[in-house]
C-alpha positions in Angstrom: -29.3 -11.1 -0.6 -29.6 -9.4 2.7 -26.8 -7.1 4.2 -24.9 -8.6 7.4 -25.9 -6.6 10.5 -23.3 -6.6 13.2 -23.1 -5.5 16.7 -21.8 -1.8 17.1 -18.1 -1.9 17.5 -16.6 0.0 20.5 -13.8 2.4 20.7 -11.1 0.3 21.7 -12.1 -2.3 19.0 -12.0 0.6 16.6 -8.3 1.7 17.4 -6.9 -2.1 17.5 -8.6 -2.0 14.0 -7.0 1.7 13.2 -3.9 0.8 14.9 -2.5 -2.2 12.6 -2.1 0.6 9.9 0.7 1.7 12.4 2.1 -1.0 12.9 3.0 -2.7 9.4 3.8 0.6 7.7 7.6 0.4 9.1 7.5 -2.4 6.6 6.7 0.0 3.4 8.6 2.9 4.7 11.7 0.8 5.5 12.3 -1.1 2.8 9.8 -0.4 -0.2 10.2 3.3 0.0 13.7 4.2 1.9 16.6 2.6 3.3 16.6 -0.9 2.0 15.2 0.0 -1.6 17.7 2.0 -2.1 20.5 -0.3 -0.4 19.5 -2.8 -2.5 20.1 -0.6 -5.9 23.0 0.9 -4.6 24.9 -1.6 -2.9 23.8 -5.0 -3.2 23.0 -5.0 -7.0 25.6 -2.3 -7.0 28.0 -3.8 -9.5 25.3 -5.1 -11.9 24.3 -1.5 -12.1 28.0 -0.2 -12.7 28.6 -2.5 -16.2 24.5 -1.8 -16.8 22.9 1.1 -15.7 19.1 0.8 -15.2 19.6 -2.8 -14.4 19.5 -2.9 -10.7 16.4 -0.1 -11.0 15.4 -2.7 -13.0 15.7 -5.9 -10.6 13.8 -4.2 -8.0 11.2 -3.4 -9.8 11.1 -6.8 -11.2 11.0 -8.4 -7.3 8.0 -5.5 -6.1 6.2 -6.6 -9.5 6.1 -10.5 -8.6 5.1 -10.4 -5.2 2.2 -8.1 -6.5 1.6 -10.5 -9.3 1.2 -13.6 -6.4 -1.2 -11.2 -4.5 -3.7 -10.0 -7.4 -3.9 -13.9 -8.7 -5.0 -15.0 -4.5 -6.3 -11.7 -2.9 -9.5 -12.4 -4.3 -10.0 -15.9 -3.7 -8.2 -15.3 -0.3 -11.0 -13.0 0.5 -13.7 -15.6 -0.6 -12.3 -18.1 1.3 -11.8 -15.8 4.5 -15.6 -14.2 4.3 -16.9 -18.3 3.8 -15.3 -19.5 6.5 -15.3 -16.2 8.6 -11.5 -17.0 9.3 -10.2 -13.4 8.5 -8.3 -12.8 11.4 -6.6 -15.8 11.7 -5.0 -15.1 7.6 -4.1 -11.8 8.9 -1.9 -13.4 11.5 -0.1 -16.3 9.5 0.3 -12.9 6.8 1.4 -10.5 9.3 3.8 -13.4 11.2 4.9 -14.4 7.5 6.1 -10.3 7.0 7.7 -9.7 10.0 10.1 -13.0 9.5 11.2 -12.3 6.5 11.8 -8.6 7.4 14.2 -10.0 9.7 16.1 -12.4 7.3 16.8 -9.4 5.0 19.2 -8.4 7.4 21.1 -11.4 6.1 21.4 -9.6 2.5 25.1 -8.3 1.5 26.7 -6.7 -1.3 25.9 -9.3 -4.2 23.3 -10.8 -2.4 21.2 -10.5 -5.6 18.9 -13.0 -5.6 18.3 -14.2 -2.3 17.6 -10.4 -1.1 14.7 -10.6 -4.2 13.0 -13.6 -2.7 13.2 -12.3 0.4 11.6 -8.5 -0.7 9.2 -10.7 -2.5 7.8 -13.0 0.1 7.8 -10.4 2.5 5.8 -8.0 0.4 3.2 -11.2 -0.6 2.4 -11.5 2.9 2.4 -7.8 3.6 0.4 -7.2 1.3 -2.3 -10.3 1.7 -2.5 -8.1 5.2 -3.3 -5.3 3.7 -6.5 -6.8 2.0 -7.4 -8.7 4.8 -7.5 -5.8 7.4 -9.3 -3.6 4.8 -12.4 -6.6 4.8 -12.7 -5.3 8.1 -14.1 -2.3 7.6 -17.2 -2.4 6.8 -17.7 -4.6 9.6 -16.6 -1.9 12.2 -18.6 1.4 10.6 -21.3 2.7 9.1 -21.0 3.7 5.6 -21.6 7.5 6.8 -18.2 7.2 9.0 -16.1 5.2 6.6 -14.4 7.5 5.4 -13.2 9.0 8.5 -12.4 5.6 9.9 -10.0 4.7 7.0 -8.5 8.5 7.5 -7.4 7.3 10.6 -6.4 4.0 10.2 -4.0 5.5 7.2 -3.2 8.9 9.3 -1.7 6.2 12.1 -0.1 4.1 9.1 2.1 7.6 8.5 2.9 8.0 12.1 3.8 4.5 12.5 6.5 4.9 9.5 7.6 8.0 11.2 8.7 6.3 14.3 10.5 3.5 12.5 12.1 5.6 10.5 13.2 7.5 13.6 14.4 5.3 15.5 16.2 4.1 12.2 17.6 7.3 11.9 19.1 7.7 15.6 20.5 4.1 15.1 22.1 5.1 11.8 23.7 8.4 13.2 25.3 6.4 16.0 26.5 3.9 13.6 28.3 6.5 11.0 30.0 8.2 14.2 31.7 4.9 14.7 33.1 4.5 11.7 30.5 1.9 10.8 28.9 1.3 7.4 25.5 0.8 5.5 26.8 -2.8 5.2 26.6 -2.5 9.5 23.6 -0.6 10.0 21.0 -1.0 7.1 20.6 -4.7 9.0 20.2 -3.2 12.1 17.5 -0.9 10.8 15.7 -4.1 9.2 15.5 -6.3 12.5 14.3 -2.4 14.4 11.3 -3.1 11.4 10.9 -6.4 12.3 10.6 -6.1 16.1 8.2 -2.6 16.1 5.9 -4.4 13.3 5.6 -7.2 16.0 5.3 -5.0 19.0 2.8 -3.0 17.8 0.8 -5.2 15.7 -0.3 -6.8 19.1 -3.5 -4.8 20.1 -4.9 -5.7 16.9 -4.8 -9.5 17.4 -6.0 -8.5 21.1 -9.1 -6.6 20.9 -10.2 -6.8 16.9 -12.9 -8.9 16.6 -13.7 -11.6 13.8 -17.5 -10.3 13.7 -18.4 -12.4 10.6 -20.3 -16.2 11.3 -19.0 -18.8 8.9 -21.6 -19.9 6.0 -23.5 -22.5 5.2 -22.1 -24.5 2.1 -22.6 -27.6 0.4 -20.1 -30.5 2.5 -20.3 -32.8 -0.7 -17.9 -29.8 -2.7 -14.5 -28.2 -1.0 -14.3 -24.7 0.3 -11.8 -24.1 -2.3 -14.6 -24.8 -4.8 -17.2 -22.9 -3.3 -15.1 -20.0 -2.9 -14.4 -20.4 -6.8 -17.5 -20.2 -7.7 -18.8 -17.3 -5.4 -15.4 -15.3 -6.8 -16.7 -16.3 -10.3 -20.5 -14.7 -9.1 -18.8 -11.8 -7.9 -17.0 -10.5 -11.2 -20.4 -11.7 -12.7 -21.9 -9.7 -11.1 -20.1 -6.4 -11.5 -22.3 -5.1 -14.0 -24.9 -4.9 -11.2 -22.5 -2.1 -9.9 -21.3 0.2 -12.6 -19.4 2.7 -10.9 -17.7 0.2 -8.6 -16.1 -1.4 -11.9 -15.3 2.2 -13.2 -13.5 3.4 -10.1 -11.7 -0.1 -9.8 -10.5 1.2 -13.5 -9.5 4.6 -12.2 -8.0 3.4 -9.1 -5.7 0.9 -11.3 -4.8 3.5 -13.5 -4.2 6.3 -10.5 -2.5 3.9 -8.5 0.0 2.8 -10.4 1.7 6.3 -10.0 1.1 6.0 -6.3 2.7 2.6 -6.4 5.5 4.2 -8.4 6.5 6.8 -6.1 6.4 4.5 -3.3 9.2 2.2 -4.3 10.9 4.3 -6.1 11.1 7.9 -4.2 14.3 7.0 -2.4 16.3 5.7 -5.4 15.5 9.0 -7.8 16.6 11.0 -4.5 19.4 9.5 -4.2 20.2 8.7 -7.6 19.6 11.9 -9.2 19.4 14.5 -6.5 22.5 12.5 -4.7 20.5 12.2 -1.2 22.3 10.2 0.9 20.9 7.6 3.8 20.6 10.2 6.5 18.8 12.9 4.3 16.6 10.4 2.8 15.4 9.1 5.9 14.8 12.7 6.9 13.1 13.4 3.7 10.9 10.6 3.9 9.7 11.2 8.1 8.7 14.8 6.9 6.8 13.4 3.9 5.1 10.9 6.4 4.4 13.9 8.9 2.5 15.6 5.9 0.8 12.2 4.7 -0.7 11.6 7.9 -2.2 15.1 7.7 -3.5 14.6 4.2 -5.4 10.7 5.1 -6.6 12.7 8.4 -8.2 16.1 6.7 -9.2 13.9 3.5 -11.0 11.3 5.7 -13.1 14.1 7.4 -13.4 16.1 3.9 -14.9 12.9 2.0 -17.5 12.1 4.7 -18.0 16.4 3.9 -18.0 16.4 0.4 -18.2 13.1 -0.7 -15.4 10.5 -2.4 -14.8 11.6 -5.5 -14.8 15.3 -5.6 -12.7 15.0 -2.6 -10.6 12.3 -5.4 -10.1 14.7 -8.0 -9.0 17.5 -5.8 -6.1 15.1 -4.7 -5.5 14.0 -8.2 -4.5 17.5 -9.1 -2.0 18.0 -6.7 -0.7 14.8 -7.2 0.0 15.9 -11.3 1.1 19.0 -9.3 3.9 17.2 -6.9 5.3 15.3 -9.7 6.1 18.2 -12.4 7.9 20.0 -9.1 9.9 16.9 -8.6 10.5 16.1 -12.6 12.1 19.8 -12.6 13.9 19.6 -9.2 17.7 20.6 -10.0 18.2 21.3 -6.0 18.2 19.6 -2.7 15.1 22.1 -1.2 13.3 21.8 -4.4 13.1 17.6 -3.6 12.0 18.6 -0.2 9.3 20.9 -1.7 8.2 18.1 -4.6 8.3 15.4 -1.2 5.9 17.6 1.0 3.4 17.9 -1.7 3.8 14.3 -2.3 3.4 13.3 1.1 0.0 15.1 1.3 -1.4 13.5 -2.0 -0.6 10.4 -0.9 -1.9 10.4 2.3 -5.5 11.1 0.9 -5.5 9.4 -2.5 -4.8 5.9 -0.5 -7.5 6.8 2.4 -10.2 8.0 -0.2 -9.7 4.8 -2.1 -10.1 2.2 0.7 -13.2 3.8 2.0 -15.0 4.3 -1.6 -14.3 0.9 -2.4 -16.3 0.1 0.8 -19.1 2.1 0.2 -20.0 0.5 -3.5 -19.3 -2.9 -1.7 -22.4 -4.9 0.1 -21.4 -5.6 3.6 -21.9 -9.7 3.6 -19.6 -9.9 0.6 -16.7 -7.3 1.9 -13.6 -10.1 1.9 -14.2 -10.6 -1.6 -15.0 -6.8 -3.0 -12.0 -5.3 -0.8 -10.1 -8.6 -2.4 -11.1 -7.0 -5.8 -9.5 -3.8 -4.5 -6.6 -5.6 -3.2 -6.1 -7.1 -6.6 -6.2 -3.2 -8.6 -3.8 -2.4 -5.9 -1.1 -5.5 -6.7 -2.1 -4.8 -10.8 -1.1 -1.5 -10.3 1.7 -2.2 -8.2 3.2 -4.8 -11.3 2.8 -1.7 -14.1 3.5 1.4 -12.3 7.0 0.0 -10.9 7.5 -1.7 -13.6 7.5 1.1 -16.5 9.6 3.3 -14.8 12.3 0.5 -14.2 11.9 -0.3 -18.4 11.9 3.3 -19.3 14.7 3.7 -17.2 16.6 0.5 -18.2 15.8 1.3 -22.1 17.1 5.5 -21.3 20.3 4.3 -19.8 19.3 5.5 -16.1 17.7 8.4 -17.2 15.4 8.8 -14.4 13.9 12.3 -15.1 12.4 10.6 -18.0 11.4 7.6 -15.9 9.2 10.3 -13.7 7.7 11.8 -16.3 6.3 8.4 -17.3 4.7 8.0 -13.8 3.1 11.2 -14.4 0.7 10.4 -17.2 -0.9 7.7 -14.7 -2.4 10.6 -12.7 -3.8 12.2 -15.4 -5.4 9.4 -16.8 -6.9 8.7 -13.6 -8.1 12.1 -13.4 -10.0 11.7 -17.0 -11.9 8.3 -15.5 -12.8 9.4 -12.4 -15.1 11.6 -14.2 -16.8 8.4 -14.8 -17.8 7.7 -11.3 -20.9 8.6 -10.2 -20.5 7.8 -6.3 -24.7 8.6 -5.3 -25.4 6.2 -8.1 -22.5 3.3 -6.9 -24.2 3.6 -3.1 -27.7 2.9 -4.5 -26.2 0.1 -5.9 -25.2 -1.5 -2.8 -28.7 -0.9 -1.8 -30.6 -2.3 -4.0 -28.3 -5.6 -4.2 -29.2 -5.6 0.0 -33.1 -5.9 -1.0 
């Protein structure tokens, strides 16, 4: 097989690349991590959670599991399909269009809204997420494998500073709304369709100036595209024993993530839950935490292309066992911000080291379908991690001290495979499979 060679990228193509990490991260910060996540516990699956505490936890845990389910059973054939047909960019638009809709038609969820606000959180995370892989196949399309690293750092350092704003302007919608006497009922609405319209705005550039660099291949007209892609998807996982430490950091990165996952969707609710945070100090919580996760994907994406990957992994690991035993024993309000800071940094770096090692122990012509593999550890771990903290917390009666500590034993287990990963040996790999 012989690697892809494209034509160097410039600058500008580079930021439009970088800069559609900005622009759907209003999405996740909005309503996976903060306001809506918790509305939707609080307020629109309110009384279920009054007669059955854990139940509402439960429910949206349930709705971020299935759209990840969707995603890990078609990211990977998605990719195929996209890499065969060199059609990338046009899935990232019907994905990204497909989000920002039904961003918008949350605003239509009220108190008892149940189950149309689930199908809604679940086709808008589907197609966020489908984006997500898509933009990642990118990549190693648009740098060397020596720069990678510090590429992804900034694509993920924007991703924070595009949450920030959201959240901001969020925030000086909110306080306007409260000084009128209007309610979450008023205003979390508002914030979604603010979402919507910034995720549109910004996303722009990208579908300006990125490039679909990739030429379709040649295939057999006699069998369908959907076939083909098949069985190149079924050659791929074939193929994974050709590249060991690929297949073990997919394993760590499942195991790792799923406490990343965890604390993504379900930061806001233990704030406010346990630590009795309300909208305001949440949203404040969470634009400091993105202030401090941009800084972590920025230093990490320079200190991996240092260091390498996977020291630079382990490091992050640690403080990430670290953050979550402050927050476990927060009793205070300035012991959540502490526990959020820390958080924010680990975060930052753990999800910029993994996109960019996953590229590196992936061979350049095949990118759509090896960053789909990644896609589908990231939607695996997104189904467990959420997922055992809203049982343990559904089984514990609410208990959601005990639901963190659960989360934390995915970090340490993560740590314990990562020593596993040998990353000179994983990039040889990818050589030899070019030859």
């Amino acid at each position: 097989m012989n690697c892809a060679v494209f034509p160097k990228a410039s600058s500008r193509e580079l930021w439009a690349w970088a800069f559609y990490d900005f622009a759907n991260s209003g999405y996740t910060t909005v309503v996976q991590t903060t306001i809506f996540s918790a509305y939707f516990v609080g307020v629109v699956a309110g009384s279920l959670q009054a007669a059955n505490p854990g139940l509402s936890t439960l429910l949206w845990s349930l709705a971020i599991g299935t759209a990840n389910f969707v995603v890990m059973m078609s990211g990977p054939l998605l990719g195929a399909i996209a890499d065969h047909h060199a059609c990338k960019k046009l899935f990232l638009f019907v994905s990204s269009i497909g989000c920002i809709l039904a961003t918008a038609l949350l605003a239509l969820v009220g108190p008892g809204d149940v189950y149309l606000g689930m199908i809604l959180v679940v086709v808008s995370a589907i197609m966020f997420a489908t984006g997500e892989n898509l933009i990642a196949a990118f990549l190693p399309e648009l740098a060397s494998e020596e720069s990678r690293g510090r590429l992804s750092g900034y694509g993920w350092g924007l991703g924070y500073f595009g949450g920030l704003l959201t959240l901001a302007l969020c925030l000086a919608y909110i306080t306007w709304a409260k000084q009128q006497g209007l309610t979450e009922t008023h205003f979390v609405p508002v914030s979604l369709i603010i979402t919507a319209s910034i995720f549109a705005l910004t996303a722009t550039p990208t579908f300006i100036f990125l490039k679909e660099r990739a030429f379709p291949l040649a295939w057999d007209r006699s069998q369908s595209s959907l076939k083909v892609s098949l069985k190149r998807l079924q050659n791929t996982f074939t193929e994974m024993s050709r590249f060991k430490d690929l297949m073990w950091f997919l394993i760590t990165l499942g195991i790792y993530q799923s406490g990343v996952s965890t604390v993504i969707v379900l930061a806001a609710i233990y704030a406010r839950e346990v630590m009795g945070f309300e909208t305001q100090a949440l949203i404040m919580l969470i634009m400091v935490v993105n202030v401090t996760a941009a800084f972590g994907a920025l230093i990490c994406g320079h200190l991996q292309d240092k260091m390498g990957s996977v020291p630079s992994l382990a490091m992050t690991l640690v403080i990430w066992i670290g953050a979550v035993i402050l927050a476990i024993n927060a009793t205070q309000s300035s012991d959540m911000w502490i526990a959020g800071n820390v958080i924010g940094l680990a975060m930052g770096a753990s999800q910029s080291i993994g996109r960019a090692l996953v590229s590196k122990f992936s061979p350049v012509d095949r990118a759509g379908e090896f960053l789909g593999l990644w896609g589908l550890v990231n939607r695996l771990s997104a189904i467990v991690g959420p997922l055992s903290y809203g049982l343990v917390n559904y089984l514990t009666q609410g208990n959601h001290r005990l639901s963190l500590l659960s989360t934390l034993v995915f970090f340490i287990l993560g740590l314990l495979t990562l020593t596993q990963v040998n990353e000179a040996r994983g990039k040889a790999a990818v050589l030899l499979a070019g030859n």
